[in-house]
Kinemage of the C-alpha trace (Angstrom):
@kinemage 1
@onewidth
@group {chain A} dominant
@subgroup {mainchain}
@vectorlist {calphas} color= white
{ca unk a 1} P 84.895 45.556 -114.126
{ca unk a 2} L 88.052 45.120 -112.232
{ca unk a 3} L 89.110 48.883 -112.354
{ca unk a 4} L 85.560 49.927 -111.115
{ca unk a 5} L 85.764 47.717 -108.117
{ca unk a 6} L 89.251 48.974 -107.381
{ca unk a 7} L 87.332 51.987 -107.610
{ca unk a 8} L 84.858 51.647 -105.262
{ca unk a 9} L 87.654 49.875 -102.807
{ca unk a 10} L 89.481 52.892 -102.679
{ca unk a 11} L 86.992 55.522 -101.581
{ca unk a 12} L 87.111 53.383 -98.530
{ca unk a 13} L 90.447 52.879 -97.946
{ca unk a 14} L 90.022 55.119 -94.635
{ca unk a 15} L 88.915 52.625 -92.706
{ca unk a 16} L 91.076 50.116 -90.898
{ca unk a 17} L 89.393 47.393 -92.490
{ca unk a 18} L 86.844 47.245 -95.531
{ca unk a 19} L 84.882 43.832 -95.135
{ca unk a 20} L 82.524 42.882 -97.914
{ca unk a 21} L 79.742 41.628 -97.501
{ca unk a 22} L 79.713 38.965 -100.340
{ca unk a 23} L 75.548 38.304 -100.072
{ca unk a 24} L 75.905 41.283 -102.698
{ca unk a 25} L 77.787 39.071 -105.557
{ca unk a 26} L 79.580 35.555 -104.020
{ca unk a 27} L 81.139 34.562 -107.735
{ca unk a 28} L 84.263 33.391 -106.572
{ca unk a 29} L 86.616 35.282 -108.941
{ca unk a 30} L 85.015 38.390 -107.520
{ca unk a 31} L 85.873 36.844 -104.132
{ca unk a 32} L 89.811 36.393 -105.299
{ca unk a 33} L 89.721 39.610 -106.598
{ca unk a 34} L 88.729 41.244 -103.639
{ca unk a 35} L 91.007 39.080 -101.596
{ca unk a 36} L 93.833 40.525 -103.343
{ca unk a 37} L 92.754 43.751 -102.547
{ca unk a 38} L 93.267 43.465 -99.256
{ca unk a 39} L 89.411 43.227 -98.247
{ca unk a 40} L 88.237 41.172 -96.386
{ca unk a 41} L 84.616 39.092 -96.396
{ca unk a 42} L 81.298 38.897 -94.485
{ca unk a 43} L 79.658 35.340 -94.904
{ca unk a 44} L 75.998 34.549 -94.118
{ca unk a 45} L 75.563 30.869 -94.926
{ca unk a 46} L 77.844 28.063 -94.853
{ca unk a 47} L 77.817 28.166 -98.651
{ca unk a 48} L 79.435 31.586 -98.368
{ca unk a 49} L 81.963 30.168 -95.534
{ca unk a 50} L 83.056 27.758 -98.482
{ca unk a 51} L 82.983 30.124 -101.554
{ca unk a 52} L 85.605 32.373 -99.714
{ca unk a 53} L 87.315 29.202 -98.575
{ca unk a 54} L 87.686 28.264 -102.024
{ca unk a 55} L 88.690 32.019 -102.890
{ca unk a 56} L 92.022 32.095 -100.791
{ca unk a 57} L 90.322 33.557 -97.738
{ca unk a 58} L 92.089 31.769 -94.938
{ca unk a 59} L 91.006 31.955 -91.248
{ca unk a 60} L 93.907 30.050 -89.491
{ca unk a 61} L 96.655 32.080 -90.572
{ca unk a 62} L 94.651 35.316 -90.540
{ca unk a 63} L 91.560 35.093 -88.001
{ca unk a 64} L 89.737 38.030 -89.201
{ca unk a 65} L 89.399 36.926 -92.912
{ca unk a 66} L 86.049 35.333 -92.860
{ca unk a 67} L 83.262 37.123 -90.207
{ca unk a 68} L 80.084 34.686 -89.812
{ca unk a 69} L 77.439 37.088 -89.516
{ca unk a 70} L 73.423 35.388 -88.764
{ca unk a 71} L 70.684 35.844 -86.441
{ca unk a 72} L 70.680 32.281 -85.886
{ca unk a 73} L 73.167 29.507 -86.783
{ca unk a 74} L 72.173 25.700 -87.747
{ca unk a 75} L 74.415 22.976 -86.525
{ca unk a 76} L 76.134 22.112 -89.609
{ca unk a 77} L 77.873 26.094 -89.658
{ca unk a 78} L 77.933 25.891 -85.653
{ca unk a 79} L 80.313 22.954 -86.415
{ca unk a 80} L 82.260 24.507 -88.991
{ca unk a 81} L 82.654 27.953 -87.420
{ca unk a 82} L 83.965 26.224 -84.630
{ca unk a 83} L 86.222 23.926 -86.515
{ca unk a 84} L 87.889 27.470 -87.981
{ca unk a 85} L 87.317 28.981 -85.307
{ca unk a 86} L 86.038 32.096 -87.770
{ca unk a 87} L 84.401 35.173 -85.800
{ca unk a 88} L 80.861 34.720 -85.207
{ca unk a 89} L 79.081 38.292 -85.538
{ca unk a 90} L 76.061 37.038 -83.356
{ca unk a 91} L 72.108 38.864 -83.811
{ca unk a 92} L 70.734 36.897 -80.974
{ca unk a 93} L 71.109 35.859 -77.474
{ca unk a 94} L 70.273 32.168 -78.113
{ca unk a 95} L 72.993 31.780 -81.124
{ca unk a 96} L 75.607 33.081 -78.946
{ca unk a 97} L 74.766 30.386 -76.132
{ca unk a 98} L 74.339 28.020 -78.380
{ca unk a 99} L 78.100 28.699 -80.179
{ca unk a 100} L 79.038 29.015 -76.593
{ca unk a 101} L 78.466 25.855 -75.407
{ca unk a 102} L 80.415 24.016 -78.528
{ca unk a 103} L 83.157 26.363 -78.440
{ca unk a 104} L 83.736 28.097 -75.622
{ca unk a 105} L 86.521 31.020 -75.872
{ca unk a 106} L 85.379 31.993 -79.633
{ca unk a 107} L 85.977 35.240 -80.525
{ca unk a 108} L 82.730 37.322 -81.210
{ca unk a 109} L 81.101 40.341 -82.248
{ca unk a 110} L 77.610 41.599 -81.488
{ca unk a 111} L 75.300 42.587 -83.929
{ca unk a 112} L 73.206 45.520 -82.037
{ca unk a 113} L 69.370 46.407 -82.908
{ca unk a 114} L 69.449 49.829 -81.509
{ca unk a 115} L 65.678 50.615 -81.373
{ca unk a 116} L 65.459 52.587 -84.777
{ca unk a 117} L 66.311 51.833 -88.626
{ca unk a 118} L 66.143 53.313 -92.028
{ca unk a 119} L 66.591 52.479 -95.485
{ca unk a 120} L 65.485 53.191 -99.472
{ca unk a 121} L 62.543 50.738 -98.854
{ca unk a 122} L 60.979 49.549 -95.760
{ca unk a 123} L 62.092 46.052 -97.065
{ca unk a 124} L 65.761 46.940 -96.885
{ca unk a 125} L 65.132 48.875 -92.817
{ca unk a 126} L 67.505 46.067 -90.933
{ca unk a 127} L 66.652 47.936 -87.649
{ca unk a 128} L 63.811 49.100 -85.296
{ca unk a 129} L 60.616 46.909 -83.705
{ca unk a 130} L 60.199 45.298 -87.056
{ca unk a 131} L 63.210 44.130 -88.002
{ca unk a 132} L 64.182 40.596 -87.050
{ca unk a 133} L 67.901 41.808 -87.269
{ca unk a 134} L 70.070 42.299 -84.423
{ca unk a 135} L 69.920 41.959 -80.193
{ca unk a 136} L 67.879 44.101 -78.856
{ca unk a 137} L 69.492 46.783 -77.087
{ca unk a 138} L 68.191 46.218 -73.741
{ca unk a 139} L 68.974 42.942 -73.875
{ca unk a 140} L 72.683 43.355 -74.176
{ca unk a 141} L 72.823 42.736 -70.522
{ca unk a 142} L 71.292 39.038 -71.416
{ca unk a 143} L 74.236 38.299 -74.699
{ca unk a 144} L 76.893 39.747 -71.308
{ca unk a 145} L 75.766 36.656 -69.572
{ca unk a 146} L 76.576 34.351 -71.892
{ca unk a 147} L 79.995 35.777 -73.276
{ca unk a 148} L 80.784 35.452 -69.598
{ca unk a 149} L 79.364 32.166 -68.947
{ca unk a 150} L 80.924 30.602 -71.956
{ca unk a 151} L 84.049 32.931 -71.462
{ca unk a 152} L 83.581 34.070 -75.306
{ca unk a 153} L 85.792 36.964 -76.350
{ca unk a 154} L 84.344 40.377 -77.113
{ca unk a 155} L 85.816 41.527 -80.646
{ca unk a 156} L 83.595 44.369 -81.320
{ca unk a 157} L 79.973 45.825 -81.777
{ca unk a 158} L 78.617 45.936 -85.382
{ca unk a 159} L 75.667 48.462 -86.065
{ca unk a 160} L 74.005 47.696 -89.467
{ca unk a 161} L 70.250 49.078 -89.290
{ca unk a 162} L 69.513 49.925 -93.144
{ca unk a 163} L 70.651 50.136 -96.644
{ca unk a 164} L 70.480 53.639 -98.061
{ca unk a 165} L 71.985 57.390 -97.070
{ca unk a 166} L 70.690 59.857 -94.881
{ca unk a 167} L 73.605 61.624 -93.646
{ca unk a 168} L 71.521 63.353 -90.655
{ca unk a 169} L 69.879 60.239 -89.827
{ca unk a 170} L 73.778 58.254 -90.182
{ca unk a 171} L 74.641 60.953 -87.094
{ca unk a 172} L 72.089 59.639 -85.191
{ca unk a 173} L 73.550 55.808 -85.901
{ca unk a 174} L 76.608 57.142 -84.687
{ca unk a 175} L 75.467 58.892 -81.654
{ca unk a 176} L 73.765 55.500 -80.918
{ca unk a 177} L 77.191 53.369 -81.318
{ca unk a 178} L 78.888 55.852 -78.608
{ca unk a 179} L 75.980 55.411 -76.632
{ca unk a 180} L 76.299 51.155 -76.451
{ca unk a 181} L 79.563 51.193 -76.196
{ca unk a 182} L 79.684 53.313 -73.332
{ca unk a 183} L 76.554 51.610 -71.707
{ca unk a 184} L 77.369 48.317 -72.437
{ca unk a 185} L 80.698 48.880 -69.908
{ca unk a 186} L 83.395 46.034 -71.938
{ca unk a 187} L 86.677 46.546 -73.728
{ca unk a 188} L 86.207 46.494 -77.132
{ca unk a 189} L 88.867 46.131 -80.224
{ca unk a 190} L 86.510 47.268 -82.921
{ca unk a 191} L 83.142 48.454 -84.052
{ca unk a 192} L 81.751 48.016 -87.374
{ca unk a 193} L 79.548 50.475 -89.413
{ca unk a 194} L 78.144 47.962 -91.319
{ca unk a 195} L 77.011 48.295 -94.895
{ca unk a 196} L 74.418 50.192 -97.228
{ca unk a 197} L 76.378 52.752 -98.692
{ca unk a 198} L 73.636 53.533 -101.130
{ca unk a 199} L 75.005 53.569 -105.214
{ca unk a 200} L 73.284 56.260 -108.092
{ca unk a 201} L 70.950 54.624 -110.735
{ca unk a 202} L 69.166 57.109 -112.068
{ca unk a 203} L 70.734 60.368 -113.711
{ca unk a 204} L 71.414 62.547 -111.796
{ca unk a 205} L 71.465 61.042 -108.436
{ca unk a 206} L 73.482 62.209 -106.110
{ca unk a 207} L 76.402 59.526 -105.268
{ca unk a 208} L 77.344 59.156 -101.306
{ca unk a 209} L 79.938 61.175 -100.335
{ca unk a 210} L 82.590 58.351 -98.449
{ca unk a 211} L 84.781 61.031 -96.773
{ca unk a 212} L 81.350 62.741 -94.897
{ca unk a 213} L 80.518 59.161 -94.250
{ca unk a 214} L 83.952 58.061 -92.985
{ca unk a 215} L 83.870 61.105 -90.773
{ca unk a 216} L 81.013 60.502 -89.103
{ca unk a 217} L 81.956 57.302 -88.141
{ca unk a 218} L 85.567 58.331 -87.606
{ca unk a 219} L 84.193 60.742 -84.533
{ca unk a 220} L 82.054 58.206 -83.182
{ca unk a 221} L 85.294 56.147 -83.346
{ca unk a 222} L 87.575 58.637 -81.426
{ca unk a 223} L 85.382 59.293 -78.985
{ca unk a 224} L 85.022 55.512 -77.895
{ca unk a 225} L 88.593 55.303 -78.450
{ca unk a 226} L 88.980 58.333 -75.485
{ca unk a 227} L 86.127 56.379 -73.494
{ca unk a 228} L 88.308 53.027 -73.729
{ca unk a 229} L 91.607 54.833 -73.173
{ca unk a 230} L 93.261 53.137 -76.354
{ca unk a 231} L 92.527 52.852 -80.314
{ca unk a 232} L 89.989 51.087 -81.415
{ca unk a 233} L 89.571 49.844 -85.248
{ca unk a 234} L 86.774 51.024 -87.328
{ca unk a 235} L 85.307 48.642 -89.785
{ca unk a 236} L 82.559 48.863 -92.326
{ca unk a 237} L 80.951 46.535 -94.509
{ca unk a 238} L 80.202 47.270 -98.111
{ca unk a 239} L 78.359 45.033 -100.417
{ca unk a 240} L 76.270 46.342 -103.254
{ca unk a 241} L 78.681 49.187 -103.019
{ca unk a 242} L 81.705 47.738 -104.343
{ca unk a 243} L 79.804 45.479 -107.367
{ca unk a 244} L 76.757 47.098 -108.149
{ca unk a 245} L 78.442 49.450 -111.257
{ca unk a 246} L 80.908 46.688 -112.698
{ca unk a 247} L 78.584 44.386 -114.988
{ca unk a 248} L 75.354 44.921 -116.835
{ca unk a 249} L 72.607 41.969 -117.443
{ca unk a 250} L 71.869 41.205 -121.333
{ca unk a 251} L 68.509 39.879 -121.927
{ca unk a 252} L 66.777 39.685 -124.949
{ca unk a 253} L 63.134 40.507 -126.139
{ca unk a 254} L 60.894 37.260 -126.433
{ca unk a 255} L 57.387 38.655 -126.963
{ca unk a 256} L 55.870 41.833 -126.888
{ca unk a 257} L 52.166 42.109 -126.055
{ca unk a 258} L 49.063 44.368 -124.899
{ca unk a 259} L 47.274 43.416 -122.251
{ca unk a 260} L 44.016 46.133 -121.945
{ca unk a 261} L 46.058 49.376 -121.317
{ca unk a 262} L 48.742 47.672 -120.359
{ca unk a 263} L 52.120 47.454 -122.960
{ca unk a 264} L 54.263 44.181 -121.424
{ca unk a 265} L 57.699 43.386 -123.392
{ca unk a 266} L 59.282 40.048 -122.333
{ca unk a 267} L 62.466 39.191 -122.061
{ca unk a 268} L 64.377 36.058 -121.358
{ca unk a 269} L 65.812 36.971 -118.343
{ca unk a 270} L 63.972 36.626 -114.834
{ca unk a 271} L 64.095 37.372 -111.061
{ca unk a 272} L 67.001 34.889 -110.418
{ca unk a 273} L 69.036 36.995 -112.578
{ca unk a 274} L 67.942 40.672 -110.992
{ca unk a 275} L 65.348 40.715 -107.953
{ca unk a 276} L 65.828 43.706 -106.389
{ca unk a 277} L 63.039 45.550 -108.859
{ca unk a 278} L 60.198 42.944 -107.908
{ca unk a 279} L 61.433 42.476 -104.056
{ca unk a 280} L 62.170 46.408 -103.457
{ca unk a 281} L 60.626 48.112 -106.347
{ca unk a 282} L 64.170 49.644 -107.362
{ca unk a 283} L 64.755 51.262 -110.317
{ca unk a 284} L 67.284 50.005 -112.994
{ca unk a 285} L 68.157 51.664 -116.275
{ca unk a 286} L 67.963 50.813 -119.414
{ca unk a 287} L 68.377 50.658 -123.064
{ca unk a 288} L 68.123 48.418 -126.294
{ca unk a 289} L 71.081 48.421 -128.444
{ca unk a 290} L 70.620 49.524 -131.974
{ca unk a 291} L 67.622 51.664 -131.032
């Protein structure tokens, strides 16, 4: 498990900073074991702000440890983010008032809904009309009201809009990332290609190809860089990535039954333990042992 991870940590290693984004798997020994990587973690929750807390992850003597990434934020996190003072990666106007106005200064990043999306299932499309995700690019000029009114600091501009690969559709992300920046008119110190880097299940799939998909985003990069007039840091944000190939589930058969034309075997394992066939209608090998 270990040496796959490593693995899948490596083919990234191109980027200034690999980020994970721990939704994917938050066991805390995965957490210390990415730590000591060198990655660094995306939480959603204030659960995950304490799981990588308990991990090692430290936010006062390194800042960028923990990102807080929402589309909203309750007042229990508001307080703790604050407290930490961890990045907030903000998908709304209203949260980044709202973490404005209890602490004013905080360093931020803005989670941008450019208008389009994509993804393996519509379910897993974080971008576009009907996606909750992100600000609304035209109303960037709204979130540059409040960073000024609360005197926040611009970190960078994150761009997640999907989970899967489509390497001519990934251009267009990019193109799209140049095109805020530049639009949107502030320094920057980073943007952040978010996550979705899709992983092979069935044989024969094809596996994403990280150097294509680093230099996409490495262009976008340079040319912001040029716009700026000094270098800016490219993140990304792998979660499913780095995991999904280091551990198998082990169920066992209960009951097997016919129901019409229908053959059902049942197991003792359910959707707490994998969801993503039921919720996305992925597909997951395989096998019984012995057979």
């Amino acid at each position: 498990m270990r040496q796959i991870i490593r693995r899948q940590i490596a083919a990234l290693k191109q980027f200034d900073v690999v980020r994970f984004a721990q939704k994917a798997c938050s066991n805390i020994h995965i957490l210390r074991l990415m730590r000591e990587q060198g990655v660094k973690v995306d939480s959603v929750s204030l659960g995950e702000i304490e799981r990588a807390l308990a991990a090692g992850y430290n936010p006062q003597t390194h800042p960028d440890d923990i990102v807080f990434t929402a589309d909203v934020i309750d007042q229990a996190t508001l307080e703790r983010v604050s407290e930490l003072q961890i990045p907030v990666n903000a998908g709304s106007v209203d949260m980044l008032d709202q973490l404005g106005q209890v602490s004013p200064g905080h360093r931020v990043w803005l989670r941008v809904n450019p208008g389009f999306g994509h993804g393996h299932s519509q379910k897993t499309n974080t971008g576009g009309e009907n996606s909750k995700h992100g600000i609304w690019y035209t109303d960037l000029p709204a979130a540059l009201d409040v960073i000024q009114r609360h005197h926040l600091q611009l970190v960078g501009i994150h761009m997640h809009i999907g989970s899967g690969v489509d390497y001519a559709h990934l251009e267009q992300v990019c193109g799209a990332m140049v095109r805020q920046v530049i639009e949107f008119g502030q320094d920057l110190q980073a943007i952040s290609a978010g996550g979705g880097l899709s992983v092979p299940y069935q044989q024969g799939e094809e596996a994403v190809d990280t150097e294509h998909y680093y230099g996409l985003w490495n262009a976008a990069r340079e040319q912001i860089a040029r716009h700026l007039g000094h270098p800016v840091k490219l993140e990304i944000e792998p979660g499913r990535f780095l995991v999904a190939q280091s551990g198998v589930l082990i169920t066992q058969v209960r009951s097997v039954k016919q129901m019409g034309s229908r053959h059902f075997v049942l197991v003792d394992a359910g959707f707490n333990d994998l969801m993503r066939p039921a919720m996305y209608g992925s597909y997951h090998p395989y096998q019984c042992p012995g057979s």
